[in-house]
C-alpha positions as CSV (number, residue, x, y, z in Angstrom):
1,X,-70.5,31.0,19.6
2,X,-71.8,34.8,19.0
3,X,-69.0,36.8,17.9
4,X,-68.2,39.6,19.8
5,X,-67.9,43.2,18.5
6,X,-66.4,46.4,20.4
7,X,-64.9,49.3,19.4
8,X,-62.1,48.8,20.4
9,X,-61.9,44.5,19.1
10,X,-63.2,42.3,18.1
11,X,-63.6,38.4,18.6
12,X,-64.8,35.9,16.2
13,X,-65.4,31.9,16.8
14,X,-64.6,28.8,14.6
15,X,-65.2,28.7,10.6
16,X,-66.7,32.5,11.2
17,X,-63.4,33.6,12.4
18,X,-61.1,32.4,9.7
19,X,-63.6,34.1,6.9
20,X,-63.5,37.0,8.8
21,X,-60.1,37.0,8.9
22,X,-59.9,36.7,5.3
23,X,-61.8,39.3,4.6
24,X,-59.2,41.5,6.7
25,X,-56.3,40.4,5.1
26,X,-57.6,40.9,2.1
27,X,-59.5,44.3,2.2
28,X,-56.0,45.7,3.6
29,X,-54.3,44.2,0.9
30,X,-51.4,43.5,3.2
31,X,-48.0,43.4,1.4
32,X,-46.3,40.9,3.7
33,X,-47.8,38.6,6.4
34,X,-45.4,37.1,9.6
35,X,-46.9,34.5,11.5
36,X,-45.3,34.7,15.0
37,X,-45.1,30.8,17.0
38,X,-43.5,28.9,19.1
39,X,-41.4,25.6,18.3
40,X,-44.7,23.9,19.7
41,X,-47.4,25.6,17.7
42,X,-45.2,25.7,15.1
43,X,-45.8,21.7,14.7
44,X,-49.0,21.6,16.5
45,X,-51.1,24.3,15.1
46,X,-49.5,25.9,12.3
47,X,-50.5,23.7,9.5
48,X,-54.0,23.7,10.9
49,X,-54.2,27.1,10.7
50,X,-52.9,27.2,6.9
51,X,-55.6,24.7,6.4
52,X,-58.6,26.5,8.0
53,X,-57.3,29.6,6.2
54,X,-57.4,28.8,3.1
55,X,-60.4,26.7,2.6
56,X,-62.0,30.4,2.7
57,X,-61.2,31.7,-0.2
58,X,-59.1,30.7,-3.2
59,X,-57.5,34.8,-3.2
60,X,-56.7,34.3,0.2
61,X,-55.0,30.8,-0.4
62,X,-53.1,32.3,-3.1
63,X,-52.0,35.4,-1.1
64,X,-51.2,33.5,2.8
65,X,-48.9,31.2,0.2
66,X,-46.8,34.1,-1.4
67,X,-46.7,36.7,1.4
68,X,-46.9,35.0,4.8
69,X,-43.5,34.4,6.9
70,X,-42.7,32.1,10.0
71,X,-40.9,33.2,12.7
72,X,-40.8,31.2,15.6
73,X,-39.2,31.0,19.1
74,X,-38.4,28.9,22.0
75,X,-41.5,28.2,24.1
76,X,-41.8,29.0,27.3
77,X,-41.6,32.2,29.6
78,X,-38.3,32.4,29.4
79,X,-38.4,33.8,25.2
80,X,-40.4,36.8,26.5
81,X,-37.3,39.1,26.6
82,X,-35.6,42.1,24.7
83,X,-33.3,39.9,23.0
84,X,-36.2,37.9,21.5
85,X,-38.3,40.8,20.7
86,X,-34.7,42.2,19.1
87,X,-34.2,39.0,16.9
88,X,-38.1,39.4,15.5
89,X,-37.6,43.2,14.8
90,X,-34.1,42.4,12.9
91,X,-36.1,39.9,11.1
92,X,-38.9,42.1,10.3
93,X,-36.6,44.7,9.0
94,X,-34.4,42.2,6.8
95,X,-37.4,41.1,4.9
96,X,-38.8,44.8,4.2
97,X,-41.9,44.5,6.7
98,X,-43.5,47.8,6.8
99,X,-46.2,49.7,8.9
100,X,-48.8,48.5,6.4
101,X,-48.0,44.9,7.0
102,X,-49.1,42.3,9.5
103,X,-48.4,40.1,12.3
104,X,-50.6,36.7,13.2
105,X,-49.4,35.7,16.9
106,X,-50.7,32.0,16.4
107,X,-49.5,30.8,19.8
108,X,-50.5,30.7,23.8
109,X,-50.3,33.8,26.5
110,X,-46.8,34.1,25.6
111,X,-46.9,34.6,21.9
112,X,-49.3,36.7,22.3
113,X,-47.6,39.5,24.2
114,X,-44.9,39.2,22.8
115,X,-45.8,39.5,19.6
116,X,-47.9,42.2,20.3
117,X,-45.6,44.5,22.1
118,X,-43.0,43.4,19.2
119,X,-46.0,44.8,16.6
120,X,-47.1,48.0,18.4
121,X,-43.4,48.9,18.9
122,X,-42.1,48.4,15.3
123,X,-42.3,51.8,13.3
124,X,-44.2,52.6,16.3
125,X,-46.8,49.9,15.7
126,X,-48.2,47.7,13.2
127,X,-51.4,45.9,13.1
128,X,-51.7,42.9,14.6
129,X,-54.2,39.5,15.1
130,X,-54.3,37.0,17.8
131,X,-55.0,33.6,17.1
132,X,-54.9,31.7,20.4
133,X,-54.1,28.2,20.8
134,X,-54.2,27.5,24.5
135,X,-57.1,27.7,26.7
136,X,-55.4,31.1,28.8
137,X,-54.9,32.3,25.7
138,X,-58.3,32.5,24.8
139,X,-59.7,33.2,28.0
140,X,-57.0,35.8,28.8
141,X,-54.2,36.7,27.2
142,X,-55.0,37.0,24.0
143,X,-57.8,39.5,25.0
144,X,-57.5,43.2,26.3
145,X,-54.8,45.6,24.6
146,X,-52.1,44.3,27.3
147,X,-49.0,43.3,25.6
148,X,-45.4,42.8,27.6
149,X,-42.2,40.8,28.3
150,X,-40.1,40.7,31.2
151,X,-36.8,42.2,32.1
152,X,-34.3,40.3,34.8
153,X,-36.8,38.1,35.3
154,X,-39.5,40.6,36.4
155,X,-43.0,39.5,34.3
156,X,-44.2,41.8,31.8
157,X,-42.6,44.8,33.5
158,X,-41.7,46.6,29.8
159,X,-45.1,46.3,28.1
160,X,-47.8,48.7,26.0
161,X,-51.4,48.8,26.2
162,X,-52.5,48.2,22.0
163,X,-55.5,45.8,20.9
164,X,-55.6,43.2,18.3
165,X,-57.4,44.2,15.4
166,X,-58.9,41.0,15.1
167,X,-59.3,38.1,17.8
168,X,-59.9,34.6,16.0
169,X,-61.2,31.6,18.6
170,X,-60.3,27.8,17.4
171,X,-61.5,25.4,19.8
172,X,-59.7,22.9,17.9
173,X,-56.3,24.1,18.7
174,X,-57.3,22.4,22.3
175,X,-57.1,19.0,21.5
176,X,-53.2,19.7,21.2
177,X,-53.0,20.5,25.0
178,X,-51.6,18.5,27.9
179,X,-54.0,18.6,30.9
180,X,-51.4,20.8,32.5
181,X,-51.8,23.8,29.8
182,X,-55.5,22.7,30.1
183,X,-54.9,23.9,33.6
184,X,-53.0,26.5,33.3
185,X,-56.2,28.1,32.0
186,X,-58.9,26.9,34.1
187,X,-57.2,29.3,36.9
188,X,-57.8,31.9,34.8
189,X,-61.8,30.7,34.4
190,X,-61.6,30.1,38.4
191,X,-61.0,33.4,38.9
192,X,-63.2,35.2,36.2
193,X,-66.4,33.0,38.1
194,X,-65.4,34.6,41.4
195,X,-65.0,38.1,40.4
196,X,-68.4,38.1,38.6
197,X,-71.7,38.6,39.7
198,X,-73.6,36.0,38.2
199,X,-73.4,32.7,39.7
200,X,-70.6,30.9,37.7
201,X,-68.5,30.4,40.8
202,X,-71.5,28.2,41.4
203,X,-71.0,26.7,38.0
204,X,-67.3,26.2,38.0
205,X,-67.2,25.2,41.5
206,X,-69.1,21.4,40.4
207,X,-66.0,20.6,37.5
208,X,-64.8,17.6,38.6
209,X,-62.3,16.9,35.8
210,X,-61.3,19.1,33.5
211,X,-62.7,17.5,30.7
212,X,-65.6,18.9,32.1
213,X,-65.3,21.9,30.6
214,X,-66.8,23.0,27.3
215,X,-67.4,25.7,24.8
216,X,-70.3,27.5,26.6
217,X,-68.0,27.4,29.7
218,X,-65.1,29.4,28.1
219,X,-67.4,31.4,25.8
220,X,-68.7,32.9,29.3
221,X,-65.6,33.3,30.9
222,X,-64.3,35.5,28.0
223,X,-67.7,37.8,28.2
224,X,-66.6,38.6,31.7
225,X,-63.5,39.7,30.3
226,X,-64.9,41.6,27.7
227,X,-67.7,43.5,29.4
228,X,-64.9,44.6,32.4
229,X,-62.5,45.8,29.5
230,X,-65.2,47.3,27.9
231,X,-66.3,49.0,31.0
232,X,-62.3,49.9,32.1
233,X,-60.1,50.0,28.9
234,X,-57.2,51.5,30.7
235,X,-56.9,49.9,34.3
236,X,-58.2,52.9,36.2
237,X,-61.3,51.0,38.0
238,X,-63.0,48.2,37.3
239,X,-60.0,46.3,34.9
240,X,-58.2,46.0,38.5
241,X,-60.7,43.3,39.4
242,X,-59.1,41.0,36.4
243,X,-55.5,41.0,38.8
244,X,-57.3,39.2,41.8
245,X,-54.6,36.2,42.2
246,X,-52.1,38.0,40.4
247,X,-50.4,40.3,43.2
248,X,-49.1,37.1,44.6
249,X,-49.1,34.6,41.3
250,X,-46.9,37.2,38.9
251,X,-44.4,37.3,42.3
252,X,-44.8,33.5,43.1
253,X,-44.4,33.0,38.9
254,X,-41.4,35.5,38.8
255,X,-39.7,33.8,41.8
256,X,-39.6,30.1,40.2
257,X,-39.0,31.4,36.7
258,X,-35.8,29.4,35.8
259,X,-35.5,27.4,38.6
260,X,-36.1,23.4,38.9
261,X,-40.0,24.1,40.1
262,X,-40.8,26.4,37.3
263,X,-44.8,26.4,36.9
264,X,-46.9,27.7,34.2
265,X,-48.6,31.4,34.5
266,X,-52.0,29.9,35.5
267,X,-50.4,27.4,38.0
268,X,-49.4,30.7,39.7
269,X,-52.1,32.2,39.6
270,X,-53.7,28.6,41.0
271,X,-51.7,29.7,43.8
272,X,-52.5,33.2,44.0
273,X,-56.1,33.0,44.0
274,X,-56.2,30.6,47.4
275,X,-53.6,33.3,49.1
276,X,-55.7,36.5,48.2
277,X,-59.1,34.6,49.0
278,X,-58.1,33.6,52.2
279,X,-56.6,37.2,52.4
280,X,-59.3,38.5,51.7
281,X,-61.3,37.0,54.4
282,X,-58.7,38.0,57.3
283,X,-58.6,41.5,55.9
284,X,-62.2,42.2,54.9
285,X,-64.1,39.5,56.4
286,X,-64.8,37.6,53.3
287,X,-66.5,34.4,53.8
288,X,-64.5,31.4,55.2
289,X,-67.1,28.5,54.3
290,X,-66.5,30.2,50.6
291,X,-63.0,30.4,51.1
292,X,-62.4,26.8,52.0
293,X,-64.6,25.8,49.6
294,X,-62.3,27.6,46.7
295,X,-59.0,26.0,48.0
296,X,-60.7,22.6,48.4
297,X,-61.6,23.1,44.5
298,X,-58.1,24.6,43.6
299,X,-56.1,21.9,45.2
300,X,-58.4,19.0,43.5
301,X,-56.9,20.4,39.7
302,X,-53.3,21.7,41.1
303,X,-50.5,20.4,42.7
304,X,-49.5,21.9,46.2
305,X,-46.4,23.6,45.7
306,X,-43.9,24.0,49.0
307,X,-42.3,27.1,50.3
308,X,-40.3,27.2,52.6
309,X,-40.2,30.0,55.0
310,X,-37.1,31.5,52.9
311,X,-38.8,30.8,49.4
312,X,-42.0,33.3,50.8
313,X,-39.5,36.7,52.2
314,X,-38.0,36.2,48.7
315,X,-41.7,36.2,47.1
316,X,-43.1,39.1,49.2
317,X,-39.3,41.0,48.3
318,X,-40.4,40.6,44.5
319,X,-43.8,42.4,45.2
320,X,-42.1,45.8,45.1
321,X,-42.3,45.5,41.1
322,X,-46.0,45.0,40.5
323,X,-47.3,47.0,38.5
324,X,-50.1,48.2,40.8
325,X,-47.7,49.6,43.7
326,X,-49.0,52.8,45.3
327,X,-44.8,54.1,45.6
328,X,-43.6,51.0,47.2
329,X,-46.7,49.6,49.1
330,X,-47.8,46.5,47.1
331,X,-52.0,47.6,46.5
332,X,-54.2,43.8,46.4
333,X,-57.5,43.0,44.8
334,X,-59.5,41.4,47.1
335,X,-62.7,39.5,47.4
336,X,-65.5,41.5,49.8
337,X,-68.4,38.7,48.4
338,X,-68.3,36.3,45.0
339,X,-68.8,39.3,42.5
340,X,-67.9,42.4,44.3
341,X,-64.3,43.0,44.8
342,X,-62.1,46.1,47.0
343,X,-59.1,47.2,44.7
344,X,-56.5,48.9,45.8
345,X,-55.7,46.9,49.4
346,X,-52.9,47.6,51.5
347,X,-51.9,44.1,53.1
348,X,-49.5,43.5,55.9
349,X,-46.4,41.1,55.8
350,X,-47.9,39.1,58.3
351,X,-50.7,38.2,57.1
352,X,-49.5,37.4,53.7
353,X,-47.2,34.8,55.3
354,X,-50.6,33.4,57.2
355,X,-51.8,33.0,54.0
356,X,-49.3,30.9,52.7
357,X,-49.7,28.8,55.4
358,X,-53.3,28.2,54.9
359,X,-52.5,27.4,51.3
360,X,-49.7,24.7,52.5
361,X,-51.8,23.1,54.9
């Protein structure tokens, strides 16, 4: 895979990446080195990395050995909090980590805002590298300047906007995954295919098994990213199109964080995508053959999820903290065809809870 340069990032593939990576570390002659992880990546993908590293070059072998530090949290959504960006800080500032230092967030969508709002908030921001080692991670999270963790349970509601210096893609680090992380960030894939203009909802729309997917698949799916981010660094325009699914999914993802039924991110966003689609086409007339068509795919890779008529007030309630509120009026992205989307779309109560009903049935 082409590596991909910007002025703002850039993203490197494979054996490529760790060299380049080297070469940063060492031309910045970095004093001290903390690799942020999970307790998962810390056993599945940490040793790996050390290996891939270090093959590149016997200086930086010698350096990631004497300088590099672990730190690593609980997994899950529910480490993405003050009090675990508080125990990294400490930690950075017991072991003398200054702005001239560096933090590796080797880890999935989680480590990777966390550790970046940890690293653009410490001395009032450090550089920083994302080394993602789930598939939303490298289709998503790990890409774009977007860093945050929640508060009372509200996603990434305390958050920066500050890029990785350096983005390093290791297909490898897949073969670690359960199909459910697998799925987790397919949804995300789903939904770059429907919000671009080139026919990969076509493509995406014939995977039947998620071993179906490949390297060609998720190299495209981050160049839609990229090219909207390019295009809209700072949310004003275009970036909006990258929330389609997430009005609902954050709210539907807020509202089971900690309970029982706790889902991963892209399982909400599974979920979101059928609601605003079908939204979509009894607010703007958006194509119900397509729209059926995109929950019939949705549901093959996802479990349906009930909600009760209680469960959905509560989830529409939690809408008046996304981020994209005009005051206290929730504002959707919608679909208008495959590729052209309407941002900023007032939607009533009612039809939101029509949604959900589609989805359940």
């Amino acid at each position: 895979m082409k590596e991909i340069i910007s002025d703002k990032f850039s993203i490197f593939f494979g054996s490529d990446g760790y060299l380049k990576l080297a070469n940063f570390i060492l031309e910045n002659n970095f004093n001290k080195i903390l690799i942020l992880t999970d307790e998962n990546t810390k056993v599945h993908c940490l040793e790996l990395f050390f290996s891939n590293i270090k093959k590149t070059d016997k200086k930086i072998e010698d350096m990631i050995s004497s300088i590099s530090y672990n730190f690593s949290v609980e997994p899950g959504e529910n480490a993405k909090n003050l009090k675990t960006s508080n125990h990294i800080w400490e930690f950075l500032t017991e072991n003398g980590f200054k702005r001239n230092d560096l933090i590796i967030n080797l880890g999935g969508g989680m480590v990777s805002d966390l550790g970046g709002f940890v690293a653009s908030t410490f001395m009032r921001g450090i550089q920083f590298v994302n080394v993602p080692t789930t598939l939303l991670g490298m289709v998503d999270a790990s890409i774009g300047g977007k860093t945050g963790i929640d508060l009372n349970g509200i996603k990434n509601i305390i958050g920066t906007f500050q890029f990785a210096k350096l983005v390093l893609i290791d297909i490898e680090f897949l073969n670690s995954l359960s199909k459910k992380q697998i799925a987790a960030g397919y949804a995300e894939m789903i939904k770059h295919s429907l919000i671009d203009n080139n026919h990969e909802w076509e493509k995406i729309s014939q995977i039947n098994s998620l071993e179906d997917i490949n390297s060609e698949m998720i190299y495209k799916s981050i160049n839609i990213k990229v090219n909207i981010i390019e295009s809209d660094p700072m949310e004003s325009n275009i970036r909006k199109h990258l929330n389609f699914g997430h009005t609902l999914g954050h709210a539907i993802e807020t509202y089971l964080l900690g309970s029982e039924r706790e889902i991963l991110h892209g399982e909400a966003i599974a979920i979101g995508l059928i609601l605003e689609t079908y939204i979509s086409y009894l607010k703007i007339n958006f194509d119900l053959k397509i729209t059926k068509e995109i929950k019939n795919h949705i549901d093959q890779h996802y479990e349906i999820i009930d909600f009760s008529e209680e469960s959905i007030i509560k989830i529409i309630d939690l809408l008046k903290y996304d981020k994209k509120n005009n005051n206290d009026e929730p504002m959707f992205v919608l679909l208008n065809n495959v590729g052209e989307m309407k941002i900023n779309q007032p939607v009533e109560i009612e039809l939101i809870k029509e949604a959900f009903e589609f989805y359940q049935n």
